[in-house]
NUDOTI-545107 format. One record per atom (N, C-alpha, C): residue in one letter; y, z, x. Coordinates in steps of 0.02 Angstrom, whole numbers, plus 50000, padded with zeros to 5 digits. Layout:
BEGIN
AYZX ...
This chain:
BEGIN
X499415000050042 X500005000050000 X500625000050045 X501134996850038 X501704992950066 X502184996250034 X502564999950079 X503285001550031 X504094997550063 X504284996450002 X505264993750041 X505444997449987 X506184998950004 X506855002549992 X506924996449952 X507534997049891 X507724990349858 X508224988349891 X508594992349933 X508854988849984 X508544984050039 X508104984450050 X507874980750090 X507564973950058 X507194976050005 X507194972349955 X507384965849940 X508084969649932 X508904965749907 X508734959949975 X508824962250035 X508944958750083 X508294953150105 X507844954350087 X507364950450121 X506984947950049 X506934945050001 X506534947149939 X505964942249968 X506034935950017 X505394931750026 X504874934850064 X505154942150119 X504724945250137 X504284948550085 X504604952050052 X503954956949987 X503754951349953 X503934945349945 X503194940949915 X502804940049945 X502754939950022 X502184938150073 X501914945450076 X502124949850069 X501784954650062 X501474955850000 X501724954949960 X501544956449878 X501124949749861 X500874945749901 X500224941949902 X499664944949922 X499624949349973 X499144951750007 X498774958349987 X499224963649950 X499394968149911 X499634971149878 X499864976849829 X500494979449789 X501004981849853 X501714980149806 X502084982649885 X502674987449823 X502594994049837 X503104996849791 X503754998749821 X504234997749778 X504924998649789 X505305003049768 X505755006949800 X505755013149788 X506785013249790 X506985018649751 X507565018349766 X508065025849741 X508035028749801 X508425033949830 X507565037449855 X507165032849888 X506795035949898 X505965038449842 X506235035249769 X505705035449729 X505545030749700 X504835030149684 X504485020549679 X504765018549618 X505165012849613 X505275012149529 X505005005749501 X504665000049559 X504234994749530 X503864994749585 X503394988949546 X502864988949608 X502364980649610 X502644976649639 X502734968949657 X502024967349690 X501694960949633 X501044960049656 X500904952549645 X500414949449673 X500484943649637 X499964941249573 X500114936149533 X499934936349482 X499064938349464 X498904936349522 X497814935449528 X497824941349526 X498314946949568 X498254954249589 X498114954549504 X498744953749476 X498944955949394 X498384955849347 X498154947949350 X497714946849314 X496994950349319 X496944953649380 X496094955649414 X496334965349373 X496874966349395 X497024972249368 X496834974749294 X497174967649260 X497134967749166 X496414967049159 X496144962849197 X495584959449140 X495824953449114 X496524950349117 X496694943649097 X496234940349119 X496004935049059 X495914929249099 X496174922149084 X496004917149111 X496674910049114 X496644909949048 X497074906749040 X497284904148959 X497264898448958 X497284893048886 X497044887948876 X497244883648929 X498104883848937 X498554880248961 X498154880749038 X498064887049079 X497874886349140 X497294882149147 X497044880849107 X496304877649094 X496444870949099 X496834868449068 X497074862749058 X497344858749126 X497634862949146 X498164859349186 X497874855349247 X498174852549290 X497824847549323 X497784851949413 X497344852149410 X497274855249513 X497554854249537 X498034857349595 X498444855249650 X498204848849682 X498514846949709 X498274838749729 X497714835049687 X497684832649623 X497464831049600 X497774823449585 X497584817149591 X498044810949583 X498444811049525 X499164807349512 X499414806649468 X499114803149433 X499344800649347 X498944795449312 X499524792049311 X499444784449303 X500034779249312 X500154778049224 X500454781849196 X500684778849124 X500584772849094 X500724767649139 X500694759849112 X499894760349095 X499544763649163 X498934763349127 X498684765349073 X498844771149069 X498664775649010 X498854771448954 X499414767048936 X499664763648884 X499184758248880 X498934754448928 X498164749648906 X497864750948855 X497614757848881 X497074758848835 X497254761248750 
């Protein structure tokens, strides 16, 4: 577990996402935690979420585009 000040926070926020990929990173301010920054898989493994239709749907990272004109052929 990872802690920053929200000052520090404030100042760096791309650092606590690289951290808050790897683990929860809580943020604290005057010294007491008041959130606590995770990333979404963290979130979802936490809940019990699981994907929703739309994530299901959607097309894989590098996955080819479809050329419209084509799609209009058919």
């Amino acid at each position: 577990m990872k802690v920053m000040t929200s000052r520090e926070f404030n100042q760096d926020v791309s650092a606590a996402k690289r951290i808050a990929r790897s683990e929860p990173l809580f943020v604290t301010d005057r010294g007491r935690p008041t959130h606590v920054l995770m990333s979404v898989a963290m979130f979802r493994q936490l809940t019990g979420e699981q994907d929703s239709i739309v994530d299901l749907l959607a097309a894989p990272a590098g996955a080819p585009d479809i050329d419209p004109d084509l799609a209009r052929r058919w």
